[in-house]
GUDO-496516 format. One record per residue (C-alpha): residue in three letters; chain; residue number from 1; y, z, x. Coordinates in steps of 0.2 Angstrom, whole numbers. Last residue first. Layout:
N
(atom ala, A, NUM, (Y, Z, X))
...
This chain:
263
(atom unk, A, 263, (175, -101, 37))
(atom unk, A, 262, (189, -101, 45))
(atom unk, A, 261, (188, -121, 54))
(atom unk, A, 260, (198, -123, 71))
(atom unk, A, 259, (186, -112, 81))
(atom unk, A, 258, (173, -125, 75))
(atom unk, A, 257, (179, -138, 87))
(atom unk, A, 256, (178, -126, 101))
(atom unk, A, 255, (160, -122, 98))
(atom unk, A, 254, (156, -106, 94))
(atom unk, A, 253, (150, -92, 108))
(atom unk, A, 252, (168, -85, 108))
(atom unk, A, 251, (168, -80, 88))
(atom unk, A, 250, (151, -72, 93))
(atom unk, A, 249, (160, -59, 106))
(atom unk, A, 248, (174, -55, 94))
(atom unk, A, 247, (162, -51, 81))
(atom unk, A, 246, (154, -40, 92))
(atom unk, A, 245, (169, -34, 100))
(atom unk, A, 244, (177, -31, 82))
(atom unk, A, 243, (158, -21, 78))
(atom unk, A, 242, (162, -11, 92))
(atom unk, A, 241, (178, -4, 87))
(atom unk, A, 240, (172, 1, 71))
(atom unk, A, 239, (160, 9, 78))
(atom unk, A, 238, (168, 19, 90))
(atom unk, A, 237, (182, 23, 77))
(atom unk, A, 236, (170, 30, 67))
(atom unk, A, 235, (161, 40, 79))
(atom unk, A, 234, (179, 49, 86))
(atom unk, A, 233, (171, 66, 88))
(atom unk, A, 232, (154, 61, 92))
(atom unk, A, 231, (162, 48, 105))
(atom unk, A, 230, (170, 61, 115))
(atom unk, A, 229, (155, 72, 112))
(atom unk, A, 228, (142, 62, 123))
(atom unk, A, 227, (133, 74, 131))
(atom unk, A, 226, (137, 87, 118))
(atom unk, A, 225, (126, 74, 106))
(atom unk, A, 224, (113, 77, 119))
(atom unk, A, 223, (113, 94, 118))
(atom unk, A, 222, (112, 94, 98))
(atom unk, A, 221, (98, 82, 99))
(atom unk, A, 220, (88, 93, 110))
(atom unk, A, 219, (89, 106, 99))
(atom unk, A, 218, (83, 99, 86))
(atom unk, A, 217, (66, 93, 94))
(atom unk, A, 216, (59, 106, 89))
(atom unk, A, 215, (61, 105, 71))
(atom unk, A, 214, (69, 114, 56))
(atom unk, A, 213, (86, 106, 59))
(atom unk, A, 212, (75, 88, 53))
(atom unk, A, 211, (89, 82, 41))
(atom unk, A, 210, (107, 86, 46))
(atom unk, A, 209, (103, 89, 66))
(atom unk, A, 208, (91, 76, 66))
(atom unk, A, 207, (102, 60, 57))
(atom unk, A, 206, (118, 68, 69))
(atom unk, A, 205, (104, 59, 85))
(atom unk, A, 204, (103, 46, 75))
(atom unk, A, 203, (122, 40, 73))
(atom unk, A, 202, (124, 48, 90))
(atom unk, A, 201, (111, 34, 95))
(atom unk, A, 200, (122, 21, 87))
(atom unk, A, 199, (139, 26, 95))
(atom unk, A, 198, (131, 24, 110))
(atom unk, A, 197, (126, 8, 110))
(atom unk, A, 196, (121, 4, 128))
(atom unk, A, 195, (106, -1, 128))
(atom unk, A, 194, (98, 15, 136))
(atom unk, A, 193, (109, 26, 124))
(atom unk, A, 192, (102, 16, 110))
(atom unk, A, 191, (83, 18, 117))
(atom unk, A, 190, (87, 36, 115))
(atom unk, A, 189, (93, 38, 99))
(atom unk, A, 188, (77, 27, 95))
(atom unk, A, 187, (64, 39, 105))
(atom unk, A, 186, (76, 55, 95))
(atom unk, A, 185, (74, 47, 78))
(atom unk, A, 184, (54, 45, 81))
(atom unk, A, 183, (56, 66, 87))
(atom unk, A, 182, (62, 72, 71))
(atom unk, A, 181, (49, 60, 59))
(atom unk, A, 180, (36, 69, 71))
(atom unk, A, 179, (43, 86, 66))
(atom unk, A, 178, (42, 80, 50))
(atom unk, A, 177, (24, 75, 49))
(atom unk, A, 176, (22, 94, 59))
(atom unk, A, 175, (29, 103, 45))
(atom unk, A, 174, (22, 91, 32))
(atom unk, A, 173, (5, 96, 40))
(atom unk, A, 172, (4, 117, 40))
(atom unk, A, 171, (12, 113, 20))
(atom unk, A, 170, (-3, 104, 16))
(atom unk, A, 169, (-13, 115, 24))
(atom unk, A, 168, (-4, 131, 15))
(atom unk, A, 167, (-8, 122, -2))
(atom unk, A, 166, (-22, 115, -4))
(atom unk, A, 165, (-32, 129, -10))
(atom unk, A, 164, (-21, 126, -27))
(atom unk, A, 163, (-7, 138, -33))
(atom unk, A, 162, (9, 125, -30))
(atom unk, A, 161, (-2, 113, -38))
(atom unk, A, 160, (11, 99, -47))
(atom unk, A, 159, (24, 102, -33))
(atom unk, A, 158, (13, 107, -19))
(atom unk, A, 157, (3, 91, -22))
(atom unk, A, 156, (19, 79, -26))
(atom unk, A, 155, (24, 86, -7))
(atom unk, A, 154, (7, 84, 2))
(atom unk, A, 153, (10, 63, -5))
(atom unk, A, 152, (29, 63, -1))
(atom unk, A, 151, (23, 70, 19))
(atom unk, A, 150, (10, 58, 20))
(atom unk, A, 149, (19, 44, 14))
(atom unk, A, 148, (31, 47, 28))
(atom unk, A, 147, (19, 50, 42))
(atom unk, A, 146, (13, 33, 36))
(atom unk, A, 145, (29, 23, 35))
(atom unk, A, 144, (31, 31, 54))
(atom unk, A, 143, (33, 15, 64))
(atom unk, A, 142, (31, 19, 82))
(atom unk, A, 141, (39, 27, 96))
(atom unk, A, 140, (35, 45, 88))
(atom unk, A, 139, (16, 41, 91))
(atom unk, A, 138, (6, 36, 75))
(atom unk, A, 137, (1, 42, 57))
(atom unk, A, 136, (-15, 37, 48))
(atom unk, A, 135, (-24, 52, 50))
(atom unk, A, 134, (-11, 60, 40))
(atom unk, A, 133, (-10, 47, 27))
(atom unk, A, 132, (-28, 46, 23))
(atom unk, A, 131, (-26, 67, 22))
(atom unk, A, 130, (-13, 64, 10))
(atom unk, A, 129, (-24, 53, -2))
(atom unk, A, 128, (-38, 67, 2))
(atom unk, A, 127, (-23, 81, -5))
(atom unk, A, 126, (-21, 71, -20))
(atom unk, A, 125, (-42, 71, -23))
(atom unk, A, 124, (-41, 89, -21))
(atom unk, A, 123, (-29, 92, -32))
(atom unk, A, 122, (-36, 80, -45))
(atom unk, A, 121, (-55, 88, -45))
(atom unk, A, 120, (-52, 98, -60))
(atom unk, A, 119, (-51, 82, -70))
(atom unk, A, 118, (-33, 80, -81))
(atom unk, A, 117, (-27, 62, -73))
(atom unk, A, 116, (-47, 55, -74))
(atom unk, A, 115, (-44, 36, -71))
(atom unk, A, 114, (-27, 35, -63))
(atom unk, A, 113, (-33, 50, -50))
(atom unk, A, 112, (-48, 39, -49))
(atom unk, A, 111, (-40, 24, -44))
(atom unk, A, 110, (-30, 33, -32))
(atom unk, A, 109, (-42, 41, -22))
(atom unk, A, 108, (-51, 23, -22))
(atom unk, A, 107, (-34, 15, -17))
(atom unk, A, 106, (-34, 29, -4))
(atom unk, A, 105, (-52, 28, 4))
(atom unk, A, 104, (-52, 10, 11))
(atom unk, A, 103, (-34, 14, 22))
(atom unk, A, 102, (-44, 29, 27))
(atom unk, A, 101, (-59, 20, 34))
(atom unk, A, 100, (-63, 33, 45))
(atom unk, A, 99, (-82, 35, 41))
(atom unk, A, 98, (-80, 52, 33))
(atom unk, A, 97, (-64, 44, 21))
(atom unk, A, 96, (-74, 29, 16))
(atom unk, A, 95, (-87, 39, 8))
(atom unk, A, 94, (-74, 52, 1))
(atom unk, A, 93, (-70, 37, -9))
(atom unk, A, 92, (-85, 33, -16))
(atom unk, A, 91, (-88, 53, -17))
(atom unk, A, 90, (-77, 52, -30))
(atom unk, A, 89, (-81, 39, -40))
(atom unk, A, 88, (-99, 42, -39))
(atom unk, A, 87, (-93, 58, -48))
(atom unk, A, 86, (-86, 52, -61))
(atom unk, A, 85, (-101, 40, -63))
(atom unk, A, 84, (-110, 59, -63))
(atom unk, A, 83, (-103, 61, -80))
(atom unk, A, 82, (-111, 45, -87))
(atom unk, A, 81, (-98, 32, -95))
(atom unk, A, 80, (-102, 19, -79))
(atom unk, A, 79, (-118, 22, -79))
(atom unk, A, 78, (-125, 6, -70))
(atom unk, A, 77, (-111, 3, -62))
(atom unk, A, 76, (-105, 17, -56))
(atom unk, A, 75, (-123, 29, -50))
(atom unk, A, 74, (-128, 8, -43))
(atom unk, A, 73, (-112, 11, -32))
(atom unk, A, 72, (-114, 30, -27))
(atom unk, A, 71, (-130, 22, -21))
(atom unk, A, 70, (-125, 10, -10))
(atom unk, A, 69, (-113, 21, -5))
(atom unk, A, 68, (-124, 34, 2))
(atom unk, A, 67, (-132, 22, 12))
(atom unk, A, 66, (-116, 17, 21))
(atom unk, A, 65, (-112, 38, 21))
(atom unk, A, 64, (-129, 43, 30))
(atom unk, A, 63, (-118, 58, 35))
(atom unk, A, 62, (-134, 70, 32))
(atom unk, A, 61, (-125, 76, 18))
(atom unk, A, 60, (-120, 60, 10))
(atom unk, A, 59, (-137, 53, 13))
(atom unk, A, 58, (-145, 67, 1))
(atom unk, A, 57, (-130, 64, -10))
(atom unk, A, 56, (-135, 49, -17))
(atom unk, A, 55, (-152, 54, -18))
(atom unk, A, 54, (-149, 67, -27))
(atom unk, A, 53, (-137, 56, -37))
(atom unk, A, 52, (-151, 43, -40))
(atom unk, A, 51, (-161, 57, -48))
(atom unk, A, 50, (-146, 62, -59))
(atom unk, A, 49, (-144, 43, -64))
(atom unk, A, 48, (-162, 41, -69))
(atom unk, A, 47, (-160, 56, -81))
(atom unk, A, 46, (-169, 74, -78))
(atom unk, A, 45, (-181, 77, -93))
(atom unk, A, 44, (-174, 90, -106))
(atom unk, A, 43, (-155, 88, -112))
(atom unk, A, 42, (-148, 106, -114))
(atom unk, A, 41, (-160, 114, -100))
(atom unk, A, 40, (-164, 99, -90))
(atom unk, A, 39, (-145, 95, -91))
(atom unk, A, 38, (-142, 112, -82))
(atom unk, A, 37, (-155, 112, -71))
(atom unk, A, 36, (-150, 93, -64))
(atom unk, A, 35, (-133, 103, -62))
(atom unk, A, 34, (-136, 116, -54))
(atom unk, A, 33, (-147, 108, -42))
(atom unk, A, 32, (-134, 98, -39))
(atom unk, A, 31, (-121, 111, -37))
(atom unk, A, 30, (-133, 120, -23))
(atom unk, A, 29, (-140, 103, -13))
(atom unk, A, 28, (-126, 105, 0))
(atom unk, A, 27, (-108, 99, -2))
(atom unk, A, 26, (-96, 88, 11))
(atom unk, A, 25, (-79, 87, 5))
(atom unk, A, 24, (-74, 90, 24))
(atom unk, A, 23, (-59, 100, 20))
(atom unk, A, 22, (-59, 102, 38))
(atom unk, A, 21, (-49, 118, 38))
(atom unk, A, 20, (-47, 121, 20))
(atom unk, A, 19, (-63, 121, 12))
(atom unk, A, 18, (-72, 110, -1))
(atom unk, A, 17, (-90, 111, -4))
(atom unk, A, 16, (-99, 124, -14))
(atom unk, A, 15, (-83, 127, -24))
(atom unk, A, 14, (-78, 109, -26))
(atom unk, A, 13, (-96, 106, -33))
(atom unk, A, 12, (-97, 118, -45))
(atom unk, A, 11, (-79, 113, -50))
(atom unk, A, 10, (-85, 97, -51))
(atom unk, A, 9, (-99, 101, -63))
(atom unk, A, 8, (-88, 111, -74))
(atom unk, A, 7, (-75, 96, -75))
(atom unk, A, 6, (-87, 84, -78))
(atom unk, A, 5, (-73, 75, -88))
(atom unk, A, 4, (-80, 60, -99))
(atom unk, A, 3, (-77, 45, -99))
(atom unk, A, 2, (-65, 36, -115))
(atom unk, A, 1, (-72, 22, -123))
């Protein structure tokens, strides 16, 4: 059986909650007292599962998330085709996300963008999957698989929601994601030139001129490619001539007897 979208009861939510800056997530008791009211209107007595989701989000608010998860979890299980498992989804996730357990939180944004494709709530929860990401990146001398997840998942936002709230933030961060992308290939050009293999470092330091020009660390990389221009102009050769030494240099660490043999 197919859930059903609460997609009016989300967008009250979304609207009391989200904003851009923190984009916290976080809501007071307005959309749920809307809601409750709205189902005591068209439905009478308030359900079990809307008194759990006071409950629910009464620790959400407070930041009581550990406890607000237990809940959220009995909303899910228990109801599982009631419009407010849809939102136990949800706040399962952000859950996770407001304790700092963002590598907990994305499956769970995932799972319920797989879940509920056409819910109102999909550019925000796209935007929480780069969020994860974004706090997830590290310094420029480190691996940047994170930085560029980020930057592919704020990208599929803008793409899909070019109108959405989302929008100027997630553009504020892919800036800076690539400006940190820019600045790892500088750290490594630079560890090349320190080791000696020059010809690699230009290699990295021409990635930043073609790719990141937008950044600041861009002109940085021009002056240092000036720095080493004789080999900038002739980097083919360079390599190519390196790689014979190299393979030069490990043909002289054989054994003499296997010097005899080609292969």
């Amino acid at each position: 059986m197919k859930r059903t979208h609460i997609n009016f009861f989300l967008i009250l939510a979304l609207a009391a909650s989200l904003t851009l800056g923190g984009c916290s997530g976080k809501s007071g008791d307005s959309w749920v007292k809307r809601l409750f009211s709205h189902k005591q209107e068209q439905e009478g007595p308030i359900p079990p599962e809307a008194q759990l989701t006071a409950k629910a989000m009464h620790y959400f608010d407070i930041g009581r998330y550990l406890l607000a998860e237990e809940e959220f979890k009995k909303i899910r299980d228990r109801y599982p085709f009631s419009p407010y498992a849809t939102v136990a989804e949800l706040r399962l996730a952000d859950c996770k996300y407001y304790q700092g357990l963002y590598e907990e939180a994305i499956p769970l944004y995932q799972d319920f963008e797989n879940l509920h494709p056409t819910n109102d709530a999909i550019p925000y929860v796209i935007f929480q999957i780069g969020s994860c990401y974004y706090h997830l990146m590290d310094t420029p001398d480190r691996d940047q698989t994170s930085t560029h997840k980020m930057i592919e998942t704020y990208t599929r936002l803008i793409r899909r929601y070019p109108d959405s709230p989302f929008t100027v933030e997630a553009q504020k961060r892919i800036k800076e994601g690539r400006a940190l992308l820019a600045e790892h290939e500088y750290v490594v050009a630079e560890w090349y030139l320190r080791t000696d293999h020059v010809p690699q470092a230009i290699k990295r330091l021409e990635n930043i001129i073609t790719l990141y020009p937008d950044t600041p660390i861009y002109h940085k990389a021009v002056m240092k490619i000036a720095e080493h221009k004789d080999v900038a102009e002739h980097l083919d050769e360079y390599i190519k001539a390196q790689e014979e030494k190299e393979r030069k240099k490990q043909l002289m660490a054989k054994p003499w007897w296997k010097k005899l043999w080609p292969f």
